[in-house]
C-alpha positions in Angstrom: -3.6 12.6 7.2 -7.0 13.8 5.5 -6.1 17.4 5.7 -2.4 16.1 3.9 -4.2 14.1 1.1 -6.3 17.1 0.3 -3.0 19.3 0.1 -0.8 17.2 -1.5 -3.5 15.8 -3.5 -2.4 12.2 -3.4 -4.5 9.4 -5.4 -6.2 7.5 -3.1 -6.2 3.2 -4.1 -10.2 2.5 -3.6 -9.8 -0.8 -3.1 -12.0 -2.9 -1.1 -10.3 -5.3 1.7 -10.7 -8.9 0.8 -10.5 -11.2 3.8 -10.3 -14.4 2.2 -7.1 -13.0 0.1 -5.5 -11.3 3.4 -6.6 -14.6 5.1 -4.5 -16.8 2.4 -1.7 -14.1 2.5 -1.5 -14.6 6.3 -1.0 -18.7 6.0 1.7 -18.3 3.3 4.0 -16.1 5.8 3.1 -18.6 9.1 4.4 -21.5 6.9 6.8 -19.0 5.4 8.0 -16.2 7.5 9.6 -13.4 4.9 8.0 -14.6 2.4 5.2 -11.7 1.9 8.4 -8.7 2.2 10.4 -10.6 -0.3 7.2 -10.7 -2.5 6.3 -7.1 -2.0 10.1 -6.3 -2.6 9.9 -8.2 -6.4 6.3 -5.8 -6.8 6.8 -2.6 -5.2 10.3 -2.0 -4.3 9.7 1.5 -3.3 6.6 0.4 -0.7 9.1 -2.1 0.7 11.6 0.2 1.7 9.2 2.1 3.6 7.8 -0.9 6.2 9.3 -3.5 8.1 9.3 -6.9 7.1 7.4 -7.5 10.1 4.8 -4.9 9.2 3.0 -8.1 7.7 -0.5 -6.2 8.1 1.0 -3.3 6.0 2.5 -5.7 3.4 -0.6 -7.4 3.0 -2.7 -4.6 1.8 0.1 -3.5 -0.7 -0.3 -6.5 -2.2 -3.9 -6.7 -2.0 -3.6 -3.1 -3.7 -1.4 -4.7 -6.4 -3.7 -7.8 -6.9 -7.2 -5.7 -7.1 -5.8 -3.2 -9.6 -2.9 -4.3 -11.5 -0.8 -1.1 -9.9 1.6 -0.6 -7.1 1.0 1.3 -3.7 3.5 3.7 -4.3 1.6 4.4 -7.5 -1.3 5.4 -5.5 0.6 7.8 -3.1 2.5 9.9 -5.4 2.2 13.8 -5.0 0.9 15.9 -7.3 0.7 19.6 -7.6 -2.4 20.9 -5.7 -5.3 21.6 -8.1 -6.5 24.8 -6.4 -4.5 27.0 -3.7 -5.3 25.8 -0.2 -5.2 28.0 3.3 -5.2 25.9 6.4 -5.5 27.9 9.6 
């Protein structure tokens, strides 16, 4: 994954983890089972497709991501050209 991020020089969201947010998040979709995909499909459509609606845990930090900066995941992970020529052996 490091070795792939470097290559395909992806932007990387710094975003600390809030566990009071991921804590709220986590109450909303007991009461509300769904609720966090539907959410994240409004957002990030793109990010949505690529999880399960069960993959609460991964949900939860797209919308943290979106929450702390204003800017989707799939913003984040977007591929760019590399910005020098790279050998792996």
């Amino acid at each position: 994954m490091y070795l792939d991020t470097l290559y395909k020089n992806f932007l990387l969201a710094d975003v600390a983890s809030d566990e009071e947010f991921r804590k709220k998040l986590f109450e909303e979709e007991f009461v509300n089972p769904g609720i966090l995909y539907q959410r994240l499909s409004l957002i990030d459509p793109q990010e949505a497709e690529k999880l399960h609606p069960h993959s609460i845990r991964y949900i939860i930090r797209a919308l943290e991501i979106f929450e702390k900066t204003g800017k989707m995941k799939s913003f984040f992970v977007q591929r760019r050209k590399p910005r020098r020529p790279l050998l792996m052996v």
